[in-house]
DRENDO-1510 file (C-alpha; in Angstrom, 1 decimal, always signed):
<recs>
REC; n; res; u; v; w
REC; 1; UNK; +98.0; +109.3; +104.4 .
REC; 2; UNK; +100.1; +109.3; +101.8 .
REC; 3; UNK; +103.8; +110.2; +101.5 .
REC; 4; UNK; +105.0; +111.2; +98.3 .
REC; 5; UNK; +109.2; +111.4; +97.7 .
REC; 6; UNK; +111.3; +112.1; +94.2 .
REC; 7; UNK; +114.2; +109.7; +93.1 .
REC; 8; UNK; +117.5; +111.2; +91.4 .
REC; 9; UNK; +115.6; +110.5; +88.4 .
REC; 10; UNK; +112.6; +112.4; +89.1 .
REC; 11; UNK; +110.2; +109.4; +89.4 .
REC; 12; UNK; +107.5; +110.1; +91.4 .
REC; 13; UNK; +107.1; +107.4; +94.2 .
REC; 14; UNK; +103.9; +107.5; +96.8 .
REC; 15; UNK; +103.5; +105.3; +99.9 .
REC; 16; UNK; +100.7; +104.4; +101.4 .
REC; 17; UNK; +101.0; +104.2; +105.2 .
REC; 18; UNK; +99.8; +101.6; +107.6 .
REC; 19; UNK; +99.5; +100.9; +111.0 .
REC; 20; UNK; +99.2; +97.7; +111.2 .
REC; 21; UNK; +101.3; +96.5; +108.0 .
REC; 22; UNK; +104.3; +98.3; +108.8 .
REC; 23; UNK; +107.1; +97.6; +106.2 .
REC; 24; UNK; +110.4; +99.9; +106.3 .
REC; 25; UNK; +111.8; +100.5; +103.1 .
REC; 26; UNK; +115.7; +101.0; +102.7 .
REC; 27; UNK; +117.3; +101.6; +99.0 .
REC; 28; UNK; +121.3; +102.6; +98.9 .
REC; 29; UNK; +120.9; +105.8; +97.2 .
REC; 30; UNK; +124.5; +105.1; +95.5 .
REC; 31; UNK; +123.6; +102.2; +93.6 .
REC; 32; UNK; +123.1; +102.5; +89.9 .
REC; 33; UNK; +120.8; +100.0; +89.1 .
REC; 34; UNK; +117.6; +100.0; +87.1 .
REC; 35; UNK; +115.2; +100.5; +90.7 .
REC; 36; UNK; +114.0; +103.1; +92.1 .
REC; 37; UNK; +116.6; +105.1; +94.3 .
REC; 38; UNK; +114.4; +106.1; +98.0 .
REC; 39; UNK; +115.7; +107.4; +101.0 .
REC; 40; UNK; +115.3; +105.8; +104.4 .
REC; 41; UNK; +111.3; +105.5; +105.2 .
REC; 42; UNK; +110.2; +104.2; +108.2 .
REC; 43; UNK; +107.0; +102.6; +108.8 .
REC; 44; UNK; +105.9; +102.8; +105.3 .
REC; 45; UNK; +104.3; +100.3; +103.1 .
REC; 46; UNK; +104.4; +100.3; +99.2 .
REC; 47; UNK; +101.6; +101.1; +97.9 .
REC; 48; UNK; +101.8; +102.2; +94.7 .
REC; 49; UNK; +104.5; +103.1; +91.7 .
REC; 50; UNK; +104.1; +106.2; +89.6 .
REC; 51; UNK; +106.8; +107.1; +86.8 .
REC; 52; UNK; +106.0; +110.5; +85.8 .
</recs>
């Protein structure tokens, strides 16, 4: 299962989730940095990074 989410700067970003690897991922939507900006996703691993 895959869940797919857009950044502020239209990067596409797809996670690949686990059951038994569970990772959550937190990035502070306000920061201006170079990373990707993702909301608040539970129980998701990283699976993959797709700029489109």
């Amino acid at each position: 299962m895959d869940l797919k989410l857009a950044d502020p700067e239209n990067r596409e970003i797809t996670f690949s989730l686990w059951g038994e690897h569970i990772q959550p991922v937190l990035e502070n939507l306000e920061k201006q940095d170079s990373k990707p900006k993702i909301v608040c996703v539970q129980f998701a691993r990283i699976n993959r990074f797709r700029n489109t």
